[in-house]
C-alpha positions as CSV (number, residue, x, y, z in Angstrom):
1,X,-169.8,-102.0,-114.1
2,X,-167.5,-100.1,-111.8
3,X,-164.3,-98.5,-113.2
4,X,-161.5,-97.3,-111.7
5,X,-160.5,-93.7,-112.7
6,X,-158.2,-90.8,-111.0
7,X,-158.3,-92.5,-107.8
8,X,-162.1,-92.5,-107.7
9,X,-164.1,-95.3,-108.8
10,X,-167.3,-94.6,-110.7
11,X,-169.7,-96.6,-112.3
12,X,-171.3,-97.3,-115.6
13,X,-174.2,-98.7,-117.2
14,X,-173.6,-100.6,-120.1
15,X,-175.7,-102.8,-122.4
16,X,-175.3,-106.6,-121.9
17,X,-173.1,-107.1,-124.9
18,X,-170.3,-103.9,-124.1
19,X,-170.4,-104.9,-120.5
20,X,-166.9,-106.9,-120.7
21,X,-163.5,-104.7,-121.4
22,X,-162.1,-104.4,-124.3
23,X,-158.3,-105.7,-123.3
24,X,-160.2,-108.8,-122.0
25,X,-161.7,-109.9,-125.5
26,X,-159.5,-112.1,-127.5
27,X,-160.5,-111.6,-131.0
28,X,-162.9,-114.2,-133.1
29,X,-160.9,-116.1,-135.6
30,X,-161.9,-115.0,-138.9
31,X,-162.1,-116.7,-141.8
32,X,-160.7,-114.1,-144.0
33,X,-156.9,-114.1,-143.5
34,X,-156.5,-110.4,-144.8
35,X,-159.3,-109.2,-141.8
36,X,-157.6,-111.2,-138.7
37,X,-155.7,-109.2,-135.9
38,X,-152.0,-110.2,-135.4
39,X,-149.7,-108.9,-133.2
40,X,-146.6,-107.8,-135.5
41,X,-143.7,-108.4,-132.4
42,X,-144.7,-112.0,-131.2
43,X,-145.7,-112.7,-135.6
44,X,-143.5,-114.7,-137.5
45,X,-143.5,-111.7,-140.5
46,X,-141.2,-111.1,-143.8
47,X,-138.8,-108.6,-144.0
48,X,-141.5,-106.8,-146.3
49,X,-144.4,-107.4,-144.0
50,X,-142.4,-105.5,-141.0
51,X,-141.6,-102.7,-143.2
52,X,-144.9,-102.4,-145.0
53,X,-146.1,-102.7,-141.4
54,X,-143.8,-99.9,-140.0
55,X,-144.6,-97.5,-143.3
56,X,-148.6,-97.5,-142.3
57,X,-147.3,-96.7,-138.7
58,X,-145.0,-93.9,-140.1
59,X,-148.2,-92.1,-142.2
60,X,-150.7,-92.6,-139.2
61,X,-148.0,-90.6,-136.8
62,X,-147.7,-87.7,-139.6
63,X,-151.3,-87.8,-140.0
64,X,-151.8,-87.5,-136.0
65,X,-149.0,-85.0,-135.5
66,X,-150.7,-82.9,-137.6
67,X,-153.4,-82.5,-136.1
68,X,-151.6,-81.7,-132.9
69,X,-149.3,-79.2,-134.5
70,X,-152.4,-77.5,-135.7
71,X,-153.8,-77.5,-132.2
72,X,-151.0,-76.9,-130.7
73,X,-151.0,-73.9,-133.0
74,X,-154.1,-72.6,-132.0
75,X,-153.7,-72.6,-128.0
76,X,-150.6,-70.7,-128.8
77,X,-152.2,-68.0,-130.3
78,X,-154.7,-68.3,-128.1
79,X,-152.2,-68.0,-124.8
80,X,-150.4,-65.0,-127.1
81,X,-153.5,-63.0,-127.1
82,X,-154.1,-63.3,-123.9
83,X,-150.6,-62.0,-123.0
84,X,-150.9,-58.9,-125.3
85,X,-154.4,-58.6,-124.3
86,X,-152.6,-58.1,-120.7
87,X,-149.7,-56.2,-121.8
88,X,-152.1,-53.6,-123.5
89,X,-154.1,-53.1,-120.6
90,X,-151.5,-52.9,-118.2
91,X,-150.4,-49.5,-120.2
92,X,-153.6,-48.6,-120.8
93,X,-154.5,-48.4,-116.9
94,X,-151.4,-46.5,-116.0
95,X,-151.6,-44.0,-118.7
96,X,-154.8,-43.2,-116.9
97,X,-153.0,-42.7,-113.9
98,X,-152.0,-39.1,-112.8
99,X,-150.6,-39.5,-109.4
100,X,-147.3,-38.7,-110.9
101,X,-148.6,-35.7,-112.7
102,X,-150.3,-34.6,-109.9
103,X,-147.3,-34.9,-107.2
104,X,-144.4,-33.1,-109.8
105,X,-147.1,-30.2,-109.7
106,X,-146.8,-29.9,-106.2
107,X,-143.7,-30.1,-106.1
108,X,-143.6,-27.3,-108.5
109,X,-146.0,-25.2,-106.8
110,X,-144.2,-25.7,-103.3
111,X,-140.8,-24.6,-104.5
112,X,-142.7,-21.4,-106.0
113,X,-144.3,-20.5,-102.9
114,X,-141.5,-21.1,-100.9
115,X,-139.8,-18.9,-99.0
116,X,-136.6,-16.4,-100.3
117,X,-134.0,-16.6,-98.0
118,X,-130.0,-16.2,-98.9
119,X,-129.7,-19.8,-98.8
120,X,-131.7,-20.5,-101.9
């Protein structure tokens, strides 16, 4: 089976009974009315059954945001200490640095040696 992804098309082996898309299957009635799969909008549902409906939505998104804040969490400390990892090196390389050192001393040393005149 061929798939279309990014642009690019790649393709898949899959076993006889996954090789049809998902979005194509229309479920199998079931014979258990609590088991079959309903679409709430296009449903003829109670006032009850849309806000019981609605509730399990509500507690599924807390669930999943969750789990993203928590991650979200993490790749910001992550990103933090990569920034003060940055930051600290950044003064460590130009404490090591001398070139400022070096030139005020010669600046010292040529105004020592430099000549008397009435001027100075």
């Amino acid at each position: 089976m061929i798939y279309k992804t990014a642009g690019a098309y790649c393709e898949t082996t899959l076993p006889a009974s996954l090789n049809t898309r998902m979005a194509d299957k229309v479920p199998k009635e079931s014979e258990a009315p609590f088991a079959t799969r309903i679409d709430p909008e296009n449903a003829d549902l109670s006032r009850q059954q849309r806000y019981y409906i609605r509730q399990v939505e509500l507690q599924q998104w807390k669930k999943k945001t969750q789990k993203l804040r928590a991650r979200n969490a993490l790749t910001g400390l992550a990103i933090g200490a990569v920034v003060l990892g940055i930051y600290g090196y950044t003064f460590y390389s130009v404490s090591q640095e001398r070139i400022v050192d070096e030139l005020d001393e010669e600046a010292k040393r040529a105004r020592m040696q430099g000549s008397k005149t009435g001027a100075n």
